[in-house]
C-alpha positions as CSV (number, residue, x, y, z in Angstrom):
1,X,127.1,-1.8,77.5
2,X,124.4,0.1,79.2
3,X,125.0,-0.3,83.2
4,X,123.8,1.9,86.1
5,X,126.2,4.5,86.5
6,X,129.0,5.0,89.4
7,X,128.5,7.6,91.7
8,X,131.6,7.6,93.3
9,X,134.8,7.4,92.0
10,X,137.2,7.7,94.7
11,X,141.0,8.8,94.0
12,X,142.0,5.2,94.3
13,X,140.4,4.6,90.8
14,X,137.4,2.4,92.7
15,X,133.9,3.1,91.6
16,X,130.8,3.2,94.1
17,X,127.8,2.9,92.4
18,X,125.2,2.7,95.3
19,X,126.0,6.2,97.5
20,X,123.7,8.0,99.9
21,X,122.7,11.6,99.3
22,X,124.5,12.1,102.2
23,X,127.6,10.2,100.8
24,X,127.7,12.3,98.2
25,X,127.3,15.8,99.2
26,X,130.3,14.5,101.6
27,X,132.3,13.8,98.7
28,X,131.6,16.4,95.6
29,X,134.8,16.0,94.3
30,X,134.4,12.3,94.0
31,X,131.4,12.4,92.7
32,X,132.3,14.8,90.2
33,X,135.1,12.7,88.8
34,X,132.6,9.9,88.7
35,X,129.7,11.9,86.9
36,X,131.4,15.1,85.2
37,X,132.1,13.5,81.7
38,X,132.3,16.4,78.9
39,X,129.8,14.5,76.9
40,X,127.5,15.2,79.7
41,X,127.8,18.9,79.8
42,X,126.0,18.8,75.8
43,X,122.8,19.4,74.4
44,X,123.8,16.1,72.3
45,X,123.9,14.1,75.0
46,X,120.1,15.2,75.6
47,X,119.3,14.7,72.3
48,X,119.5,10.8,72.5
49,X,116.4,11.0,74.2
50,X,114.6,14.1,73.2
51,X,114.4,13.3,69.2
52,X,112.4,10.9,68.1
53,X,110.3,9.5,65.4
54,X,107.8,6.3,64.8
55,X,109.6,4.4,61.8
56,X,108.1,1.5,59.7
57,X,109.5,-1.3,62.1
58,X,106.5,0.5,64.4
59,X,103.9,1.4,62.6
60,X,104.1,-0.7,59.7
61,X,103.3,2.1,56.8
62,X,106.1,5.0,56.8
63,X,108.1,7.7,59.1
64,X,107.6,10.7,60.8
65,X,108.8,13.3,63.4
66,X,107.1,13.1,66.8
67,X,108.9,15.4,68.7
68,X,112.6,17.5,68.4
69,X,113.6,19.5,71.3
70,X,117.0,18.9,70.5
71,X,116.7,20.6,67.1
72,X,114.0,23.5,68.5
73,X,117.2,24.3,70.6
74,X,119.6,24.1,68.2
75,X,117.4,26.6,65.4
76,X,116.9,29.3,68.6
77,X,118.8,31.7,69.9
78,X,119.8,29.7,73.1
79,X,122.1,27.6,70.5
80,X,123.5,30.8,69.1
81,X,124.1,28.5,65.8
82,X,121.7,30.1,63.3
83,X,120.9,33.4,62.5
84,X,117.3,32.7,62.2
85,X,115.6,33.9,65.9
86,X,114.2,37.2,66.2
87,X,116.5,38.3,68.6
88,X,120.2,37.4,69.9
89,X,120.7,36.1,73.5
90,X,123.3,34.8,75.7
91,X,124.5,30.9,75.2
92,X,122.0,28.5,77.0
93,X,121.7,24.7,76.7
94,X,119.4,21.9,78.4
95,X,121.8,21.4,81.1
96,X,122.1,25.3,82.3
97,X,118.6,25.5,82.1
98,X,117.5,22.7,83.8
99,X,120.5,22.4,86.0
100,X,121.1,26.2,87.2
101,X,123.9,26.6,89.6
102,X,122.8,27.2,92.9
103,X,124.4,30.5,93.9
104,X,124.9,29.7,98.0
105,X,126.8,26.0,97.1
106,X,128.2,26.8,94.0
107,X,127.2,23.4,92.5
108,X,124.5,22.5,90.2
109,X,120.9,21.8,91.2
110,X,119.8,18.2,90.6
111,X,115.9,18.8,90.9
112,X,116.3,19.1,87.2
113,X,112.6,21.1,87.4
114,X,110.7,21.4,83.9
115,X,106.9,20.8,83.4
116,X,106.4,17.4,85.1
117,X,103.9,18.6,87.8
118,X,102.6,15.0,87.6
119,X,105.5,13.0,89.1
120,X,105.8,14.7,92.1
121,X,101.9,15.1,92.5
122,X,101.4,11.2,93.0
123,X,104.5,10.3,94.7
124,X,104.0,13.3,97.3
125,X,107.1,15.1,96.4
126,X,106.9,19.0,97.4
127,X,109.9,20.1,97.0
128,X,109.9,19.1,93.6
129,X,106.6,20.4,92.4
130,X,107.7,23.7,94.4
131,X,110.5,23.9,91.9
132,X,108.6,22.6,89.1
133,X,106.0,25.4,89.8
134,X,108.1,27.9,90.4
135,X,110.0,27.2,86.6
136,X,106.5,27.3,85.5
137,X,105.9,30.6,86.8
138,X,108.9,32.4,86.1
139,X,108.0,34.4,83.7
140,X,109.2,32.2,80.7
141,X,106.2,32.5,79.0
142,X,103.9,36.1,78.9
143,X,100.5,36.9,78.7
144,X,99.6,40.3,77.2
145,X,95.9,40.9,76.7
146,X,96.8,43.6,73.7
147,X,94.1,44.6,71.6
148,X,90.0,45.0,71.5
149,X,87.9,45.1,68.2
150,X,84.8,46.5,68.6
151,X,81.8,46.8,65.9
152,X,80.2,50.6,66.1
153,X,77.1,51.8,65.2
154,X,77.7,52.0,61.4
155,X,78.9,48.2,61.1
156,X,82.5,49.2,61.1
157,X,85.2,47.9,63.2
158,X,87.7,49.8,65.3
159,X,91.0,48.6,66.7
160,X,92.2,49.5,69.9
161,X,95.5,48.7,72.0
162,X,94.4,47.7,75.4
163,X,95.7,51.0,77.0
164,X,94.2,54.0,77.7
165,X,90.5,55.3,76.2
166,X,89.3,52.3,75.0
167,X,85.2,52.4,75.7
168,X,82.3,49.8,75.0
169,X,79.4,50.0,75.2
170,X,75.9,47.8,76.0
171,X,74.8,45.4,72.9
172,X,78.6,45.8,71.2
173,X,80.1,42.8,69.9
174,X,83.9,43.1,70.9
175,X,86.6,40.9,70.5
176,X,89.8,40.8,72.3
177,X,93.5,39.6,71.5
178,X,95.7,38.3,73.9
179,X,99.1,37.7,73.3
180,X,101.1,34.5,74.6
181,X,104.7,34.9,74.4
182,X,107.5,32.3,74.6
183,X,109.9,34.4,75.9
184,X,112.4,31.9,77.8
185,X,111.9,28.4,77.0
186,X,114.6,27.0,74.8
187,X,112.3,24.9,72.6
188,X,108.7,24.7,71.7
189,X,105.9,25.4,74.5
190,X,104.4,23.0,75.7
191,X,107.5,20.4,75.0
192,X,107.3,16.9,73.1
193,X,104.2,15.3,73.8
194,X,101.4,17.6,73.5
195,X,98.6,14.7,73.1
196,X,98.9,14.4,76.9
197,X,100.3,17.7,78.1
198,X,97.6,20.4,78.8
199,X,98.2,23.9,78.4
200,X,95.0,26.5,77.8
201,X,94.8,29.8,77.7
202,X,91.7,31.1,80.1
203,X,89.4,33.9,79.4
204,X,86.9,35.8,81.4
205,X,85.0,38.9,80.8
206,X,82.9,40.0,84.1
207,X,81.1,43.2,84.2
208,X,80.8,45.4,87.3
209,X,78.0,43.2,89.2
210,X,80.0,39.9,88.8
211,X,78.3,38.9,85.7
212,X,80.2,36.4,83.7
213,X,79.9,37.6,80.0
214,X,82.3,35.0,78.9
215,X,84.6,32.5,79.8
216,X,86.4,30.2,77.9
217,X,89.4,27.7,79.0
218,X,86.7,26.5,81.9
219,X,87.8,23.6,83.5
220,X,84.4,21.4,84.3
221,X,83.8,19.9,87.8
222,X,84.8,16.0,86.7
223,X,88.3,17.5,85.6
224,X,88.3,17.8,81.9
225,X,88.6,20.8,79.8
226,X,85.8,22.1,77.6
227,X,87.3,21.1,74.2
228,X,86.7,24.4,72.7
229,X,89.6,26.5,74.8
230,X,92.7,28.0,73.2
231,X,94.6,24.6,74.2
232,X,98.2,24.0,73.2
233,X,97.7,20.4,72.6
234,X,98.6,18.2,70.0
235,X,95.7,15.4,68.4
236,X,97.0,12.8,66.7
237,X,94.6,10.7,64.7
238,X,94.2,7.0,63.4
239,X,93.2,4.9,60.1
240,X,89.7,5.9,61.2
241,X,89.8,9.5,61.5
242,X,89.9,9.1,65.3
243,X,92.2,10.5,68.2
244,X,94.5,9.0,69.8
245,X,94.1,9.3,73.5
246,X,96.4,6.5,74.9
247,X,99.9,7.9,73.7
248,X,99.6,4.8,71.2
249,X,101.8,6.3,68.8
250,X,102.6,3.1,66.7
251,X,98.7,3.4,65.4
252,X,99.2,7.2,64.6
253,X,98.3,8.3,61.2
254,X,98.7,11.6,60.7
255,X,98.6,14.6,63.0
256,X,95.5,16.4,62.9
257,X,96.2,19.6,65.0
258,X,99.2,20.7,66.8
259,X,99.1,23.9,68.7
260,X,102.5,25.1,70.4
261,X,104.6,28.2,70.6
262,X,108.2,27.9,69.2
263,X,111.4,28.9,70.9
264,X,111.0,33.1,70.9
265,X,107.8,32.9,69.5
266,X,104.5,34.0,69.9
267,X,100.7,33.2,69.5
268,X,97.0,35.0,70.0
269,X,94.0,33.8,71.2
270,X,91.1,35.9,69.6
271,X,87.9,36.1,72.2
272,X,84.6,37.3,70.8
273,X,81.4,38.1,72.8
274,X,78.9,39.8,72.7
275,X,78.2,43.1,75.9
276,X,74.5,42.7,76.9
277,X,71.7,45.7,77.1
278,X,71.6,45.7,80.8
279,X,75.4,45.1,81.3
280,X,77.8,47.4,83.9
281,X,80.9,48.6,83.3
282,X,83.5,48.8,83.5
283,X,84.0,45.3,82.2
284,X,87.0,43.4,83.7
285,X,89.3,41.1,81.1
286,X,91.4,38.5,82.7
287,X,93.4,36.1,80.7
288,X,95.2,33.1,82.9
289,X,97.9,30.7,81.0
290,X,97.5,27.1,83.1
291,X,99.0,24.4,83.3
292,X,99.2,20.7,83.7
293,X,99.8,17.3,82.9
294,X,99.0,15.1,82.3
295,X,94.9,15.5,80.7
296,X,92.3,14.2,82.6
297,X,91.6,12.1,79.5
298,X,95.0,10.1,79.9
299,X,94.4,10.2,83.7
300,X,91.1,8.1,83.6
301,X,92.5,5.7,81.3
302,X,95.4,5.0,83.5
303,X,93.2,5.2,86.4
304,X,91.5,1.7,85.2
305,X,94.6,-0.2,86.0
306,X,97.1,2.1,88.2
307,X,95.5,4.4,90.3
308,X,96.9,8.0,90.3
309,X,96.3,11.2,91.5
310,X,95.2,13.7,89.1
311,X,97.3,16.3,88.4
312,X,97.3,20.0,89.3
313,X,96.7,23.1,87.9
314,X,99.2,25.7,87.9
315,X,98.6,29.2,86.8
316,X,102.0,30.5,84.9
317,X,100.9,34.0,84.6
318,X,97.9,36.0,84.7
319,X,97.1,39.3,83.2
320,X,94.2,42.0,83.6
321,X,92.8,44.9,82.5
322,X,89.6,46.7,82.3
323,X,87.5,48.7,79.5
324,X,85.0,51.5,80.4
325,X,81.9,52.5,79.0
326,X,81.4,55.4,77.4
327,X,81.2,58.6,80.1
328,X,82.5,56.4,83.0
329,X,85.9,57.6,84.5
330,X,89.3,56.2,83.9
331,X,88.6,57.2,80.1
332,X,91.9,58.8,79.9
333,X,94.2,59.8,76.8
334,X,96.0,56.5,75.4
335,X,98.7,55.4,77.5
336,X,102.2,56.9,75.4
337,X,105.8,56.0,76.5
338,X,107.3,58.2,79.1
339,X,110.6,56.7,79.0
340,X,113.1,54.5,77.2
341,X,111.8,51.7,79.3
342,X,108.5,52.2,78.6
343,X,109.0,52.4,75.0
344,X,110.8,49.6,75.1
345,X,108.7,47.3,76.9
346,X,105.7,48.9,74.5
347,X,108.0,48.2,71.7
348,X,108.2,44.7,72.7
349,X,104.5,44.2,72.9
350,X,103.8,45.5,69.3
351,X,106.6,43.1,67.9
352,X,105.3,39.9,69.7
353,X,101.8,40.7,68.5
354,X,103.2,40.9,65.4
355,X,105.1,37.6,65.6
356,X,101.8,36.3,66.3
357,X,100.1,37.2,63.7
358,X,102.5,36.6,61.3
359,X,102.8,32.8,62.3
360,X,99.1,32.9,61.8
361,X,99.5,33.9,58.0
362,X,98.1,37.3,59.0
363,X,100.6,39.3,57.2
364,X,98.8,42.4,56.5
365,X,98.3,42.8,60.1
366,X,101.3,41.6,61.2
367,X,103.1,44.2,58.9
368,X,101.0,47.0,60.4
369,X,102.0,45.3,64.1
370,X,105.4,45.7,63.1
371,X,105.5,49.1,61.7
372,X,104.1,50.0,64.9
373,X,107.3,48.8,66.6
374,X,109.6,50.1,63.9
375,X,108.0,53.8,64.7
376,X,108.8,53.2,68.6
377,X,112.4,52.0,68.4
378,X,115.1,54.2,68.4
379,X,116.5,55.3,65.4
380,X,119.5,53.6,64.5
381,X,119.1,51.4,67.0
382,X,119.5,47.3,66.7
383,X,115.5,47.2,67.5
384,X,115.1,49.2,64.6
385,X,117.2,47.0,62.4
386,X,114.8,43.7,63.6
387,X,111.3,45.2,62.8
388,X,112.9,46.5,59.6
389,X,114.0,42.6,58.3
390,X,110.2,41.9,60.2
391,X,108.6,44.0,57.9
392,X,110.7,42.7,55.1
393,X,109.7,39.1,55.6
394,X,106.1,39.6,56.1
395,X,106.3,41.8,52.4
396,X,107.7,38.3,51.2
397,X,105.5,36.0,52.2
398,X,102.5,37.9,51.4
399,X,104.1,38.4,48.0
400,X,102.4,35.1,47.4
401,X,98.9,36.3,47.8
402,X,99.2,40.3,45.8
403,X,100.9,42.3,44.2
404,X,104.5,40.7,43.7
405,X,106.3,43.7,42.7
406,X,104.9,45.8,45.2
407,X,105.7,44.0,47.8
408,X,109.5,42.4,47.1
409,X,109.6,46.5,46.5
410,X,108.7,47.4,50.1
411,X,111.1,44.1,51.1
412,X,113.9,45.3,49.2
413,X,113.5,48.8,51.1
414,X,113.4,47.6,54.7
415,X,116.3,44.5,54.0
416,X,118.4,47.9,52.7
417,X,117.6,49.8,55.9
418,X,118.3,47.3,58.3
419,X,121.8,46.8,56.4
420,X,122.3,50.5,56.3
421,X,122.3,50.6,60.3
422,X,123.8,46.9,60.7
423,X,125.9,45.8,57.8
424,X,126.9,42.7,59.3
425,X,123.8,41.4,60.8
426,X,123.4,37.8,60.3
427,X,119.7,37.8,59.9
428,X,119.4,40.4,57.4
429,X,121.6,39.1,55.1
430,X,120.6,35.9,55.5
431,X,117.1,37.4,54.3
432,X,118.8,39.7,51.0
433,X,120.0,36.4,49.8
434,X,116.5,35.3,50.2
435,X,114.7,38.0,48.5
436,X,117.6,37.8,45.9
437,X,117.0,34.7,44.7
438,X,113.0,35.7,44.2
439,X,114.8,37.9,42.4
440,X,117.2,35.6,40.2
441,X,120.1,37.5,41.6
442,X,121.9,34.5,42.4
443,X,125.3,35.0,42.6
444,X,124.5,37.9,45.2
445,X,122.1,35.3,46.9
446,X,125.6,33.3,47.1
447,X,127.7,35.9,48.3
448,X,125.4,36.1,51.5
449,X,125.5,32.4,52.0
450,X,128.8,31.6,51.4
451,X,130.0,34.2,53.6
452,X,127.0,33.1,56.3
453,X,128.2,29.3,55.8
454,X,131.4,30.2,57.1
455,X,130.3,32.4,59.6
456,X,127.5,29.9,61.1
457,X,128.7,26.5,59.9
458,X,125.9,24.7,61.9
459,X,123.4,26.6,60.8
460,X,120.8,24.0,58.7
461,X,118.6,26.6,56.7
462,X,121.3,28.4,55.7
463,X,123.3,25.4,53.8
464,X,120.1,24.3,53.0
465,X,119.6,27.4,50.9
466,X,123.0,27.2,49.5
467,X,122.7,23.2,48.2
468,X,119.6,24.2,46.5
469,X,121.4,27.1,45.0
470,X,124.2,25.3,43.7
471,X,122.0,22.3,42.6
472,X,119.9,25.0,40.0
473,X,123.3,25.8,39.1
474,X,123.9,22.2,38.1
475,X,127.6,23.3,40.6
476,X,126.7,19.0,41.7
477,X,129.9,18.4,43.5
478,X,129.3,21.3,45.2
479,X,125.3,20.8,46.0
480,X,126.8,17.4,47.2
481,X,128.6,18.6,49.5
482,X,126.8,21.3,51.1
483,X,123.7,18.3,51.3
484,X,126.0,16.0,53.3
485,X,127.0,18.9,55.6
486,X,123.1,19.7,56.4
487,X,122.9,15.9,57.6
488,X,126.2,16.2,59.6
489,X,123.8,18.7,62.0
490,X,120.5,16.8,61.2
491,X,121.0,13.2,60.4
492,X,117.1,12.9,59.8
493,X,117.4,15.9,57.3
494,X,114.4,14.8,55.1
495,X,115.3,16.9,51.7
496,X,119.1,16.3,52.1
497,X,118.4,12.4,51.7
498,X,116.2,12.7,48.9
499,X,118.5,15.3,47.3
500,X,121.6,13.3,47.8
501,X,119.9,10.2,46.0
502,X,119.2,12.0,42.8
503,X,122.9,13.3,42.9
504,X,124.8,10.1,43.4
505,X,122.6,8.9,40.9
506,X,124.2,11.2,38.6
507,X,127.6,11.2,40.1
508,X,126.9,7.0,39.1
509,X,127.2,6.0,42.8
510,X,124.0,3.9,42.5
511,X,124.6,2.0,45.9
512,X,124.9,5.4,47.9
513,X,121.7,6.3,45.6
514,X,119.8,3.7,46.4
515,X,120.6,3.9,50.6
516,X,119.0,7.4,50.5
517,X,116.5,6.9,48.3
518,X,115.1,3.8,51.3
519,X,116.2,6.5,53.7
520,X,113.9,9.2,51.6
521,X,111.2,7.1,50.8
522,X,109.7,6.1,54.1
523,X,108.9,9.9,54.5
524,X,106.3,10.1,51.5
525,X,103.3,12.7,51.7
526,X,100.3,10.5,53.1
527,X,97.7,12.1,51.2
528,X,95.1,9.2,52.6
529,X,96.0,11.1,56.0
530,X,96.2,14.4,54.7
531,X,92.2,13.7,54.0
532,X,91.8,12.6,57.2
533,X,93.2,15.2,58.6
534,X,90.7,17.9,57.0
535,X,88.0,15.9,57.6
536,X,88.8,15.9,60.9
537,X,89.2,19.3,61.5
538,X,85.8,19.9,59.3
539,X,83.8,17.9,61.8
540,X,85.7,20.1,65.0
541,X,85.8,23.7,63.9
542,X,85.8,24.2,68.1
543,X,89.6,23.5,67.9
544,X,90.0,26.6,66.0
545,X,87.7,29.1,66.6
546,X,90.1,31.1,68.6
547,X,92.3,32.0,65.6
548,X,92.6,35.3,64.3
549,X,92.0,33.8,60.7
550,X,88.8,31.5,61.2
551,X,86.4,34.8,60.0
552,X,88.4,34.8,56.8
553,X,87.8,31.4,55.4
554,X,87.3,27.8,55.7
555,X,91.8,27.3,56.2
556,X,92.0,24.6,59.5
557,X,95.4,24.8,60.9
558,X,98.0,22.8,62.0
559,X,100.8,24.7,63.9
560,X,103.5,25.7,61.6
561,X,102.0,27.4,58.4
């Protein structure tokens, strides 16, 4: 039975379940009896809330995913349960996060802060949008504005890190890369539901007079943002190729565009423009990440009925920088490391750019991103031993696209450096058993899993890798087995269902068959939406502009390539 909760529970055994703050900062210990359950203290307890899908009963036609925090936690290194993430980190959940322990009381915050700057906005709550701000601005997520492109005199283009002698000039056409890096959310940025959520990344060039040469991420005067920005927004669609702007998920389609940044990822904005004849320099770049929610679009349709006040803008970070023209002064020898830190932090750049690119299918830049960073990190040093397994990912995945050989070649070579330094890492191995089974090396592909199934029993891509491995080895009790402990960590896990059907059919289980083949069939490509979706993104190629990739062909995105 589903009750309001008690409050108090005094040593008696009675339960108070209407307390005063006052009550119960008088009484911690009762409180805490009341409220401190173990289940509490879990990401699963979260999770109740924070996964969900649209099923048939809803929408009439088939299931899909609309948001997972839960399980963006649990696949980044907050979780500590996969081997996956780029980098290792102390153990955080949803609770330590949003519930820090205050360090003069000793006890937990309740403010519970996240992104909802629109609560406390209309109710007139400022302590609470202070300490929603002030997560917002804590640094959890970067901007680096990283690189300029610039197209000389002869019609080539030259790349340049945004440090040091880097000169334009009037009547260039330049482009610059920022860099937005998730660096300490514990699950996607922006969270969950991105069709009302606003988050843009803002973009100004101003030359030495004041003159605007660009700005994109502009905010009009009626409230709404100019459609083309480098928004991290979500647009779901309907039967009719339209957007949803109501949150009326039940008459969702398909998902036409979904921008985000995972867990200890990153992503680039790419802003062109042209420097004009009678331009000054030096020319000042500032990149802003805002925030806010909800859109002004949601807004004025709630306004009709219930009226609310908007919600604000908050800056999370800003970054700035300037390039000179040619003769002017500051055109100073590229900025090197002085120091460990400073290679470091440089280090750190060059990887997150390459992250970037590399989510963005650009693997030929991404590889030269990351080689960058292998050259700055120590030798022998764990930073060493993640660019190497970087580089050797990006060689496999653009082994699709050129030379095979070649390239499983130059993955082979990094995989064996990385191993050299690091013969237990998780992540390298993980990625040998990959590159082994492009390989057809599969019992070596199995010794890395196995051993890595044991090692991170909760970790979904790796017996994910090892069913399918035992399934082309026709090992079925086996493949069984390992499917059925993928959906022990991920109930809703869409290939262990369907795989499970065709093995019970075998096994001549037909009722467990025919359970997960309903469970599996629900989740059918919709290639009706799938056309909808192009078309949709043909008619707005505004949405997209901003990727690194739109010069290289007619490719519209989604958010996970």
């Amino acid at each position: 039975m589903i009750a309001p909760p008690a409050l108090l529970e005094l040593p008696d055994g009675r339960r108070i379940k209407s307390a005063s703050d006052q009550e119960i900062l008088a009484d911690l210990v009762s409180h805490r009896r009341a409220m401190m359950r173990p289940l509490l203290k879990r990401p699963e307890f979260c999770a109740s809330c924070h996964k969900a899908a649209v099923v048939p009963a809803l929408n009439g036609r088939k299931w899909f995913r609309t948001f997972s925090v839960f399980d963006e936690w649990q696949q980044s290194a907050f979780s500590g349960e996969t081997v996956q993430p780029l980098s290792v980190r102390s153990y955080e959940n949803c609770q330590t996060c949003h519930m820090p322990v205050d360090e003069k009381s000793g006890y937990a915050l309740h403010r519970w802060p996240g992104g909802n700057t629109a609560i406390p906005a209309h109710y007139g709550w400022p302590q609470q949008m202070k300490a929603t701000a002030d997560l917002l601005k804590s640094g959890v997520v970067s901007v680096d504005i990283f690189a300029l492109s610039a197209r000389i005199s002869d019609g080539h283009e030259v790349f340049e890190r945004l440090d040091g002698a880097v000169t334009v000039a009037p009547g260039q056409s330049v482009s610059v890369d920022v860099v937005v890096a998730n660096r300490g959310v514990g699950h996607s940025f922006p969270a969950e539901l991105r069709d009302m959520f606003e988050a843009w990344l803002e973009f100004r060039a101003i030359d030495a007079t004041g003159k605007v040469l660009m700005h994109s991420g502009a905010v009009r005067p009626d409230g709404t943002l100019e459609w083309s920005a480098h928004a991290y927004r979500a647009i779901p669609i309907s039967d009719d190729g339209q957007p949803i702007t109501k949150h009326d998920i039940w008459n969702t389609r398909i998902g036409a565009f979904d921008r985000h940044i995972a867990a200890g990822r990153a992503d680039v904005g790419r802003f062109e423009f042209n420097i004009p004849e009678d331009a000054h320099g030096p020319i000042k770049l500032v990149a802003r990440l805002n925030y806010r929610r909800f859109n002004s679009r949601f807004i004025d349709w709630v306004n009709r009925s219930h009226p609310v006040k908007p919600s604000p803008v908050v800056e999370m970070t800003v970054a700035q920088t300037e390039v000179s023209f040619p003769g002017q002064p500051g055109n100073t020898a590229p900025a090197l490391p002085k120091d460990d830190a400073q290679r470091a932090a440089l280090y750190k750049r060059w990887r997150f750019y390459g992250v970037a690119l590399f989510d963005q299918q650009q693997f030929e830049t991404a590889a030269y991103a990351f080689e960058q960073a292998r050259m700055l990190a120590r030798r022998g040093s764990p930073e060493e031993v993640a660019s190497s397994i970087d580089l050797a990912l990006t060689y496999m995945r653009s082994e699709r696209a050129g030379a095979s050989q070649v390239a499983i070649a130059k993955a082979n070579e990094c995989i064996s450096r990385a191993l050299d330094i690091a013969p237990r890492d998780g992540r390298g191995r993980y990625y040998r058993a990959l590159l082994n089974i492009k390989q057809f090396r599969y019992s070596e592909a199995l010794a890395d899993l196995e051993a890595l199934a044991q090692e991170r029993p909760r970790d979904r891509q790796i017996w994910t890798q090892l069913a399918s491995l035992y399934l082309l080895q026709r090992r079925d009790n086996e493949a069984k087995q390992a499917y059925q402990h993928v959906l022990q960590i991920d109930p809703d896990g869409t290939e262990a269902h369907f795989k499970l059907s065709g093995l019970y059919w075998r096994f001549g289980l037909s009722e467990f068959a025919k359970a997960e083949q309903n469970h599996a069939q629900p989740r059918h490509t919709d290639t009706v939406g799938e056309t909808l979706r192009r078309n949709y993104l043909k008619a707005h190629p505004e949405l997209y502009t901003t990727w690194p990739w739109r010069p290289f062909g007619d490719n519209p995105i989604g958010s996970q390539p």
